[in-house]
N, C-alpha and C positions, 0 to 999 in steps of 0.2 A: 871463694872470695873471703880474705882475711874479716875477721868482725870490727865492725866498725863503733865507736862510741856509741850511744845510747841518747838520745837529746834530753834526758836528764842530765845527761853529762856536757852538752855544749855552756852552761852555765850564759853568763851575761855579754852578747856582741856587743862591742863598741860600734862608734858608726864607722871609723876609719880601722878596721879589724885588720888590715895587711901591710906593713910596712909604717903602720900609723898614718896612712895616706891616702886621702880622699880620694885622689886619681885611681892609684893602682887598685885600694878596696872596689872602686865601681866599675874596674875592670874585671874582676875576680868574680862578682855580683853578677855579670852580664854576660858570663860563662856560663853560672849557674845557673840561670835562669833559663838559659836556650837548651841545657841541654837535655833535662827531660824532655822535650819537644822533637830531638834532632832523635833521643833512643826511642821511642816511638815508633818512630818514621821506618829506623833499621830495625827494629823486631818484626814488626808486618811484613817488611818486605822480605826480611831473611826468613822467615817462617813459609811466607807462601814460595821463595824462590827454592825451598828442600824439598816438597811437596816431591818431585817427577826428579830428583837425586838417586841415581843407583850407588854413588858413593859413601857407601859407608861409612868411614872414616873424616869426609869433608862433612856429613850430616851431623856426624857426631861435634864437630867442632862446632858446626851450626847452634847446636841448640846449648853450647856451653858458653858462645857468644851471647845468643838469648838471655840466658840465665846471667850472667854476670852484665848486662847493660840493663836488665830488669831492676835489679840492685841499684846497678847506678842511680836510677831514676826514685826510685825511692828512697834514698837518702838523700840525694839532690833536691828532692820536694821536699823532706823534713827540713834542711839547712834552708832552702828558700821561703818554706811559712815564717821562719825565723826573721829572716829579711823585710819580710811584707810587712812584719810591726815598724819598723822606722818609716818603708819607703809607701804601704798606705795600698799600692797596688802595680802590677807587674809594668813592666818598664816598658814605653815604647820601643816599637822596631818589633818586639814578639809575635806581633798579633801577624805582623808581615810574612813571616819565616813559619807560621801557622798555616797561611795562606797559600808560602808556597808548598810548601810540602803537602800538603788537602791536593792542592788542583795536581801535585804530581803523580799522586794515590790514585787520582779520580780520572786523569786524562792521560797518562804514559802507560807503555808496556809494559810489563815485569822486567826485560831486559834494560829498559830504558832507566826502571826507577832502580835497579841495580848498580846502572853505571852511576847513579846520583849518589847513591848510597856508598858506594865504593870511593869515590871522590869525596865525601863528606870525613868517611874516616880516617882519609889519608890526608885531609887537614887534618883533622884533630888529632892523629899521629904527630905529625909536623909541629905542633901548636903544644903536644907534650911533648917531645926532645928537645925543645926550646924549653917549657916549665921547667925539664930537671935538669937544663942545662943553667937555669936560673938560679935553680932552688937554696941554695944558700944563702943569696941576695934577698929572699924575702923572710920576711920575722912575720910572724902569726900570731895573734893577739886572742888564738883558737886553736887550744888542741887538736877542736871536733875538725874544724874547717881545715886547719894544716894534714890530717891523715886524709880525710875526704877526698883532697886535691892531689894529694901526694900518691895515694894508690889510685885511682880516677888515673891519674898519667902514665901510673907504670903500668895497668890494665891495657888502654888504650893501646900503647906499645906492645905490650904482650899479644894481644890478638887482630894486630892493624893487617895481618893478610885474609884473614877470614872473609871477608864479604868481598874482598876483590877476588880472590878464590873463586867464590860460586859464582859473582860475576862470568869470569872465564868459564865457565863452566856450562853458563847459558848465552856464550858465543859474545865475547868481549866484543867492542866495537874498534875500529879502527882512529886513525888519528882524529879527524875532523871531529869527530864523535868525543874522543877524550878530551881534545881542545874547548869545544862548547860546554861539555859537564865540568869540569875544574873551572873553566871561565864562572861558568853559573855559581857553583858553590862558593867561589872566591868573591863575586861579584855579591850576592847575597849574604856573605859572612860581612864583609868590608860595610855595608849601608848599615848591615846590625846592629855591630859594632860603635859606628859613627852615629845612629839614634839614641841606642840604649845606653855607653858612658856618660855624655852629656846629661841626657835626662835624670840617670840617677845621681849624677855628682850634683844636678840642678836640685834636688831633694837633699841631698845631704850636707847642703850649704843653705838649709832655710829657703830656700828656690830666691836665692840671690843671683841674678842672671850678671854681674860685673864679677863677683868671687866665682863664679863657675868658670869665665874666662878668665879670669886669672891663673885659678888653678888649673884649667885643661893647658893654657899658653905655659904656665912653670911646669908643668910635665915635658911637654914637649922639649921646651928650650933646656931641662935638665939631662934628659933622655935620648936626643936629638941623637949623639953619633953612634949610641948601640941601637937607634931605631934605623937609620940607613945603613950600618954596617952589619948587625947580624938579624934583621929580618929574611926567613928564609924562604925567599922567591925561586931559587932554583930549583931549593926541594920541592916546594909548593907546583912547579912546572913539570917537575919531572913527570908527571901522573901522566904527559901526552906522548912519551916516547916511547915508543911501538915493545922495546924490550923492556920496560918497567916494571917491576913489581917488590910491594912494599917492605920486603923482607931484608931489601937493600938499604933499606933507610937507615936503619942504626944495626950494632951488631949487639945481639943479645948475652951476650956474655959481661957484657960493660954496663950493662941496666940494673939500678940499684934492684936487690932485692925486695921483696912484698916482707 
């Protein structure tokens, strides 16, 4: 993993750090919040799912996965204490996605919390090939945050087959089975999402509840036809078709360099 800034070096966030834009910063903001939460969740699981691996080769990938979402999470904690001075304390919707992920630890199989975990990164595959399909469009008012996010997506890309991999490997499940765990992660990502931007754009408007909907309704209504025209639901669905896997998703020769 390339070196990333130093948070001596992120210098001073504004509140609207992305685009100048309350919307979009508190969507940026509610990324980073979940995601030390969700690499957690994938290290446990990928750590205990290599344990009874005689593949050599996929173990190795495993634990370079390990290693590069370990990072993630600690620089994502550094940029998000940064955050917690404006916002005070962590955004609702978290505690939820804490919750779920606990009771999946505590109550699924290893095979089970694989399929979740495999489903979870192939959003967040999904959710980076949109990023840099984006990435021009957004201006950064953060060096630190613009490299953060920029490798953070080309990463996720880079090694979005890994934990479907060992998935398959400890007997993928069938459709019904991919249908409910994408259902679940989509379902659980969607309520996150729809708690935590409000709440923090609610903070970052003085907890003005009439400029909050202002601003979420002028996002919407500005954003409206790339939000039904390239939200990508098909990719997002493909995770249930029996020949899937996520290597097809984009093709690695065309991903910007790290």
């Amino acid at each position: 993993m390339k070196t990333l800034p130093q948070q001596s070096d992120m210098g001073d966030l504004p509140v609207n750090w992305c685009n100048a834009d309350p919307v979009t910063s508190s969507v940026m903001e509610a990324v980073s919040f979940v995601t030390p939460v969700l690499e957690v969740f994938f290290i446990r699981t990928v750590a205990e799912g290599i344990r009874t691996q005689q593949d050599a080769e996929l173990v190795q990938r495993c634990q370079a996965f390990v290693h590069e979402e370990s990072n993630h999470s600690v620089v994502h904690k550094r940029f998000n204490a940064t955050l917690l001075k404006n916002l005070g304390k962590h955004p609702s919707g978290l505690a939820m996605i804490h919750a779920l992920l606990d009771g999946a630890r505590r109550h699924l199989s290893l095979s089970k919390r694989l399929a979740l975990a495999a489903a979870l990164e192939h959003f967040a595959a999904v959710i980076s090939k949109l990023y840099i399909g984006h990435n021009p469009r957004l201006k950064f008012e953060s060096a630190f945050a613009k490299e953060l996010f920029d490798m953070h997506a080309r990463e996720e890309l880079a090694h979005r087959c890994v934990v479907f991999d060992l998935w398959r490997a400890h007997g993928a499940g069938g459709r019904v089975a991919r249908i409910v765990t994408i259902g679940v992660a989509s379902l659980a990502s969607a309520v996150y999402v729809g708690v935590a931007v409000p709440w923090i754009l609610h903070r970052k408007t003085g907890r003005n509840f009439v400029k909050t909907l202002a601003g979420l309704g002028g996002f919407v209504a500005k954003n409206l036809r790339d939000m039904l025209t390239r939200t990508p639901v098909i990719e997002l669905l493909s995770f249930v078709r029996c020949d899937f896997h996520p290597k097809f998703l984009v093709d690695d020769s065309l991903l910007p360099e790290a």
